[in-house]
N, C-alpha and C positions, 0 to 999 in steps of 0.2 A: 695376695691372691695370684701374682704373677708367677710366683715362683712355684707355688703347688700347681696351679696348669701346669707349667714347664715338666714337672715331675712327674703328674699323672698323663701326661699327653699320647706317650710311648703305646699306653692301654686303650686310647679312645680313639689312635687312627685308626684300627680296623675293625669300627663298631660304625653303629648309626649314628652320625652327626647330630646332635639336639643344639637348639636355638641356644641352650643356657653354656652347651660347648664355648657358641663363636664367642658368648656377655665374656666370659670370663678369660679368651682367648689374647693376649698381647696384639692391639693393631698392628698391620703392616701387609706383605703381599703373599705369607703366609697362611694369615686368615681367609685374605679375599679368597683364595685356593678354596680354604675349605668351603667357606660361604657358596665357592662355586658348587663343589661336589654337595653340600645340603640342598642347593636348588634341583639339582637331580630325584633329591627323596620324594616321599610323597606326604607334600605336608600343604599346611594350609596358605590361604593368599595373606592371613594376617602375618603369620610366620616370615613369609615373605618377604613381607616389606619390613618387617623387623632385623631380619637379617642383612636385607638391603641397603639400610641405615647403617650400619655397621662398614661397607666397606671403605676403605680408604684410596678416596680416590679415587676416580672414575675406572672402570675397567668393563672392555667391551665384552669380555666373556661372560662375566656375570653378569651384566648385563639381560643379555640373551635369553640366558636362562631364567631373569628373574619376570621378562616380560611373559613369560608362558605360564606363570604361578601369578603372577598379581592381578587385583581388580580395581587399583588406581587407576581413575578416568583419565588424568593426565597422561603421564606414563605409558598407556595403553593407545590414548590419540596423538602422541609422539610416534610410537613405533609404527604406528598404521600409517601416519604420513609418508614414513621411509618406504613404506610398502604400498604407495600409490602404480596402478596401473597404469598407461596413459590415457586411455576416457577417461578412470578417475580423476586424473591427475588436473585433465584440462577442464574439467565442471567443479573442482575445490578453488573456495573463494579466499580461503584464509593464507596472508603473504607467507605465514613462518611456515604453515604446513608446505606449501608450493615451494618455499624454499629449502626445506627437508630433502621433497623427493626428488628435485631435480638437479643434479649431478652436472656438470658443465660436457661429459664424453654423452651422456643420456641425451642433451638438448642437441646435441648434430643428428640426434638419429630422428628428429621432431621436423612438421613440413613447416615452412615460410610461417604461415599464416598462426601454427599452434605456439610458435617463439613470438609473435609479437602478442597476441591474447597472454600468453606467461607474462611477458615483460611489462605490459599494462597491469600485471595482478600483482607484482614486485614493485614496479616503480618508487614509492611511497618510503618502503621501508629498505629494499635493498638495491638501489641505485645501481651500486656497479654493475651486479647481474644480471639486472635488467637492460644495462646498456650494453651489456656484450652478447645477452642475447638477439639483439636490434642491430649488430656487426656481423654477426654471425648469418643474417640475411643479404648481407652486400657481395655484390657480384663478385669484387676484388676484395675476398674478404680477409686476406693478409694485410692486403695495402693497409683497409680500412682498419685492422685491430691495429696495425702500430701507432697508424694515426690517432687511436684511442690512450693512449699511452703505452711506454714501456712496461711497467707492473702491470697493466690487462693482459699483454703479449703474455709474457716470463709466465704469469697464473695460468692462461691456458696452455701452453707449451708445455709445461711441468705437470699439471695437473692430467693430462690427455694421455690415452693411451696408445701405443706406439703405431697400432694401424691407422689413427686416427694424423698423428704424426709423420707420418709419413705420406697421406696422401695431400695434406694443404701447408707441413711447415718445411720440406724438405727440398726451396727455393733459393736462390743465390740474395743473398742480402749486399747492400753496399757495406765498405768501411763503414761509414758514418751511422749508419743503423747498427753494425755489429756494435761497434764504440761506446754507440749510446746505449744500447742494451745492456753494457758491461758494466755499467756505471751502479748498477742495480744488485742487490746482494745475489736475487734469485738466479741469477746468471751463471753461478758457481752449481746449481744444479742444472742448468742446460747444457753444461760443457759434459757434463758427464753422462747425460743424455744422447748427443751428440757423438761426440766422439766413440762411447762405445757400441749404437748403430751404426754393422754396414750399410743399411737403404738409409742413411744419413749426407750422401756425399756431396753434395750442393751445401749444405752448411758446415761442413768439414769443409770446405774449401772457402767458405764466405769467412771463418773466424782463421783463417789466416792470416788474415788484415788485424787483427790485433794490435791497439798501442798497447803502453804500458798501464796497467790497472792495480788497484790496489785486491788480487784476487786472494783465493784458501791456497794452500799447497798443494791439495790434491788436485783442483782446478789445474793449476801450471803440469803437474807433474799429467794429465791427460791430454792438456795441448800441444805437451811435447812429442808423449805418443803420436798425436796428429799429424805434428811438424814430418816425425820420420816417416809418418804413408805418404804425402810430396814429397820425400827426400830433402826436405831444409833441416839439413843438419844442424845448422850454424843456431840457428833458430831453436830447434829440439835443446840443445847444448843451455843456450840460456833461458827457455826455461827449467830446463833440470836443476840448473844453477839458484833459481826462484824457489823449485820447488823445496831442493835439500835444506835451503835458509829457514824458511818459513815454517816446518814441520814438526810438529810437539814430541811427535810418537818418535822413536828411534826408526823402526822398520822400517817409516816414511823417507826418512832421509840418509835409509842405508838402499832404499827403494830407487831413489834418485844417482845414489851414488853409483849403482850397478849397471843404469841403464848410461851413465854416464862414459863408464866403461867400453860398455857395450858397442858403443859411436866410436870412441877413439883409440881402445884396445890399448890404451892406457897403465902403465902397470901402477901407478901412482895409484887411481882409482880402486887396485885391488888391496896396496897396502892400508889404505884409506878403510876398507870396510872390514879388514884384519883386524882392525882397533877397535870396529864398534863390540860392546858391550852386551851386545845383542845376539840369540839365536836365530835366524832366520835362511830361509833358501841364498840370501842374496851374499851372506856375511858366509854361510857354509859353502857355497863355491866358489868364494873369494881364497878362503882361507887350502880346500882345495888345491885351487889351483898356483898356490904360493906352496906349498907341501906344511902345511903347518896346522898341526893339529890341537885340536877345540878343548878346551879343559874346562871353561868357566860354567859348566853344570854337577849334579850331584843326583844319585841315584842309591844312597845309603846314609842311613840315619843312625847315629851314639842314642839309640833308647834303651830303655828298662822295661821289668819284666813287672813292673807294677799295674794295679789296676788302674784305669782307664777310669778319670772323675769327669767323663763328660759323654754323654749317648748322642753320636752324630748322625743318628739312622733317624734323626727327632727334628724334621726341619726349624719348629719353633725356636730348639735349641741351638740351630747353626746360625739362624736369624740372630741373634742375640751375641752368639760369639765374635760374627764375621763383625757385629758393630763396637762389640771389644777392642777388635783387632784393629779395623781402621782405624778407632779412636788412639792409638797406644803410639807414645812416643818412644825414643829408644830405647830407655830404661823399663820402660812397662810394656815393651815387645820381648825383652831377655826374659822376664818374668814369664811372661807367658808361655815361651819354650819351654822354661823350667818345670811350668804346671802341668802342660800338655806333652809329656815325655813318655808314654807310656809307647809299648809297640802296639797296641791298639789306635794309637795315635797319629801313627805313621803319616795321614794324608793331611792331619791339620798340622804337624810338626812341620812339616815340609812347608805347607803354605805360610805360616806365618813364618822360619828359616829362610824363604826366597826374599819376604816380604823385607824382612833384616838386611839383608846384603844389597838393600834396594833396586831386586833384578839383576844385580851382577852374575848370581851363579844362578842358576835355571831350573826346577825341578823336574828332573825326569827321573820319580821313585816307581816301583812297581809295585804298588799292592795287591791283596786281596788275592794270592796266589792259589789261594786253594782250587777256584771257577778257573785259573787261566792255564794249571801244569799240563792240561791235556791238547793246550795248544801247540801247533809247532812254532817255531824260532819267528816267525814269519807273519805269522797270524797274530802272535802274541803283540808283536810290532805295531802291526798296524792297532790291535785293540790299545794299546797305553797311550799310542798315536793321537787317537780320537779323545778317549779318558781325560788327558791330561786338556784338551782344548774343548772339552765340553763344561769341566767339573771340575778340574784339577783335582781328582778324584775323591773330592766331597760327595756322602754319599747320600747326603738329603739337599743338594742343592737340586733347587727350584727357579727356572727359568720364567720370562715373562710372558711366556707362550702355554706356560705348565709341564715344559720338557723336566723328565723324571729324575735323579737320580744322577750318578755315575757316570754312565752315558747319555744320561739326558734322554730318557725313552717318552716321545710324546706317548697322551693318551689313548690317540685311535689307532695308536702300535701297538700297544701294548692290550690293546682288545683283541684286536685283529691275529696275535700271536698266542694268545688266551684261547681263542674259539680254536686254534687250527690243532692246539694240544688238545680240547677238551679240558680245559682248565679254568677253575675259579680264581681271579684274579685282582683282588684290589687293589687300586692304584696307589695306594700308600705302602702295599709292598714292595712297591719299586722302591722305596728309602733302605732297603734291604741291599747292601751292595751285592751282594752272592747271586741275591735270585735276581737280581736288574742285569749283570753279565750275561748271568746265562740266555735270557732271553735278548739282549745285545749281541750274542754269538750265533745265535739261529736264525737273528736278520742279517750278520753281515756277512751269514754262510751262504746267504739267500742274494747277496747284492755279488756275492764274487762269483757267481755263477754267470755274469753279465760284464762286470768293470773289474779288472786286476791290477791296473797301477794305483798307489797309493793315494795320487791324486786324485783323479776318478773314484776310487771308493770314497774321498772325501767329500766330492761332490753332492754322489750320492746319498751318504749318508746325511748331510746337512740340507739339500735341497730337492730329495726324493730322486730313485733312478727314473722315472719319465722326465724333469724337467733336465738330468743329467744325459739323456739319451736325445732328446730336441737339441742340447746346446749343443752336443757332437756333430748334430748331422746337418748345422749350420756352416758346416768347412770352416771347422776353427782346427785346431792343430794339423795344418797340412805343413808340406816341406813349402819354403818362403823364408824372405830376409827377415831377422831376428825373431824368427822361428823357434820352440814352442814357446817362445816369451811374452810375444806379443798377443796369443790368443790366452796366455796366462794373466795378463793384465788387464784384454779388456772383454772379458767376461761382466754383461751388464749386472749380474746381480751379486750387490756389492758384498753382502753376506758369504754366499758361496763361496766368490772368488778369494777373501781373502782367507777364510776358512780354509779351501785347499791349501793354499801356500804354507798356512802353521801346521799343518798334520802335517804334510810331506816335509817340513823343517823336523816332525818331532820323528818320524818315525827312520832317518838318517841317523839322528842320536839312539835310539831305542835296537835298531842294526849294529851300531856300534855297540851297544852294550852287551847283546845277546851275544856277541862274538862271533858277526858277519855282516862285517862292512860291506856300505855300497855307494857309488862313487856318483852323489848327485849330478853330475854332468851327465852320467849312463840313463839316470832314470829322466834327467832333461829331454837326452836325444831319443829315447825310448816313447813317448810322447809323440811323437808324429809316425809312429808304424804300430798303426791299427792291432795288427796283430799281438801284438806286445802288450796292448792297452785296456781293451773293449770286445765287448762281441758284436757289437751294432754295427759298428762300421767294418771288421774283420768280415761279417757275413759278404759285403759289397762290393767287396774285393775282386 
């Protein structure tokens, strides 16, 4: 039954979902997908919850939409608890509903007297948040949360959002309080908390007292950033040195190595990330600045002109491969090339080719040329850019957000670019690579009319240009000591920021190829003059 869904699938994305689709559909987060877009239809509450049985594993999307079609009394006084009012909130007598709707940023916004009636109505069953709500009334109500323990600290600190943060946690703490904080896993997200808030400086200065902990790499590799805003170099240096050890990822510890550089101008440091294995900003200005140029990627594939024995426009069908693929040792990875050879093939030949060489040579192929000849040299750059670090230009990959395709076109993108043509559009036409570009080309015709560096389009395109036009005009890339680096690294949203850094590695290669280099140092120092960059800040001028 698996295998005929698989085959008839291709016909029934761009029809009405029926219940008997999802029975017969292979579990996993392809389904839940559709399951989502079924709850959109207009069908019954028993449907519903049938299909709601079906998902795999919790997912807040569907969620959502299954609570607006069911007439499960549970389910339905679940959801309404999350949507308590506050009258509501403070006249509900049930602990687990109370403890639904209230949110630990929600209870600061609550008087004296409505925290401790909560915390009498939790006592019983949820202890801790009943006593932190009953802290959270103490005059010295820092003192008194550490005095509650470390984990109640670290749980609100973490949990709180930044204005909240900054007006009751951005206090000079002793050594011995940072020390004992540190002892704690969750401490590895406060550092990053911390240090990459500027209205953080009173604990940016309190975790300078630092012993030695058993922390993440990324942790060190942030404290060191810290070290260099007090100028303790000696300091920044080892943790760099903690961080490079520590680090799974290659980027992590070519991430370390650069900044290590950076301190001591080093040239050891540059032959050091000359070697890594790795494509990335830190290894491409290494290698730069040594004159030695990058070979260990590929941008051409030995295929044939055979039929293509597999539909990748069929996400069920990519689901099923990509676990092929994982699964396949060296011998049943060769096989797999061999099968998937066709030039139809192109973007899984490639994937599963990179996969082979275990990352050694890097995929930067160009498909799908026909949607991209009418680009210039430039444009086209930037779109493979993105491509290759959305999808690695798989054209039914499906993100866990629901981003589409190719380029990964969310949903309310792809309405919002639907309405503005007058076009009918269903969103499993985004598995379509051709038509997913094109409308991928008319957003980021729409974002370069605002952000020109690679960067900056990267931003925006992974974090929306409003949240990318707030984080400019927070005076992050201004001229200053280890300038644009350091507003490259500590950009608080960790998605974004490291998002940029792999577009602007890929579209350095992608320049190279088109046959028009460009000297990532230029596009570095390009980065603190507005003009060059952005329109937000070029207007301010």
């Amino acid at each position: 039954m698996r295998t005929l869904f698989l085959l008839l699938t291709p016909f029934l994305l761009f029809a009405q979902l029926t219940l008997e689709d999802l029975k017969q559909a292979p579990k996993g987060h392809v389904r839940n997908f559709n399951i989502w877009q079924f709850m959109a239809q207009d069908i019954s509450a028993k449907d519903a919850d049938e299909a709601y049985s079906l998902v795999d594993k919790y997912n807040h999307k569907v969620y959502l939409r299954y609570v607006k079609k069911t007439k499960d009394e549970k389910v339905l006084q679940e959801y309404r608890c999350t949507k308590l009012k506050i009258k509501e909130l403070m006249l509900e007598e049930d602990a687990s509903c109370v403890n639904l709707a209230l949110s630990y940023s929600r209870a600061f916004s609550l008087k004296d007297t409505q925290r401790v009636l909560l915390a009498d109505t939790l006592k019983d069953q949820y202890k801790t948040k009943s006593d932190i709500l009953l802290v959270m009334n103490e005059d010295k109500f820092i003192q008194a949360l550490l005095k509650s323990g470390s984990k109640n600290y670290l749980k609100l600190f973490n949990g709180l959002g930044y204005k909240i943060r900054h007006k009751y946690f951005n206090i000079k703490l002793s050594s011995d309080i940072v020390n004992k904080l540190a002892n704690e896993r969750a401490f590895n997200q406060a550092i990053k908390y911390i240090v990459t808030d500027k209205k953080m400086g009173r604990m940016q200065k309190s975790i300078l007292s630092l012993k030695p902990h058993e922390l993440n790499d990324i942790s060190y590799f942030f404290l060191a950033l810290n070290a260099l805003k007090f100028k303790a170099t000696t300091k920044a240096m080892t943790y760099l040195s903690l961080a490079e050890k520590k680090a799974y990822y290659q980027i992590h510890k070519d991430k370390s190595v650069f900044w290590m550089y950076q301190i001591t101008k080093d040239k050891k440091f540059l032959q050091q990330l000359s070697a890594s294995t790795d494509i990335n900003i830190y290894t491409l200005y290494a290698n730069e600045k040594l004159n030695i140029e990058v070979k260990n990627y590929f941008s051409d594939l030995n295929l044939t002109n055979a039929v293509s024995k597999v539909n990748l426009s069929n996400p069920y069908v990519w689901e099923k491969v990509l676990d092929e693929i994982r699964a396949a040792n060296k011998d049943e990875t060769q096989k797999l090339l061999k099968k998937y050879n066709s030039k139809d093939d192109m973007a899984l030949n490639a994937f599963i080719y990179a996969k082979s060489t275990k990352y050694h040579k890097h995929n930067y192929i160009m498909p799908y040329a026909k949607v991209t000849n009418d680009l210039s040299n430039d444009d086209k750059a930037i779109l493979y850019s993105l491509a290759k670090q959305e999808s690695q230009f798989i054209p039914s990959a499906l993100s866990r957000s629901y981003a589409l395709g190719v380029m990964q076109m969310m949903p309310f993108l792809v309405k919002a670019l639907a309405k503005g043509q007058k076009e009918k559009v269903s969103l499993n036409s985004m598995f379509d690579p051709y038509k997913n570009i094109t409308y991928s080309k008319k957003h980021l015709k729409w974002l370069k009319k605002n952000v020109y560096h690679p960067l900056f389009i990267a931003y925006a395109y992974n974090g929306g240009l409003g949240f990318t036009t707030r984080h400019l005009k927070t005076g992050t890339f201004t001229k200053g000591s280890y300038e644009p680096f350091l507003s490259m690294e500590l950009m608080s949203n960790t998605e974004s920021r490291e998002y940029g850094k792999k577009v602007l590695a890929n579209y350095i290669i992608y320049k190279k190829i088109l046959g028009e280099e460009v000297k990532i140092s230029s596009l570095f120092k390009s980065l603190t003059n507005p003009l060059k960059t952005d329109k937000m800040r070029a207007e301010h001028l």
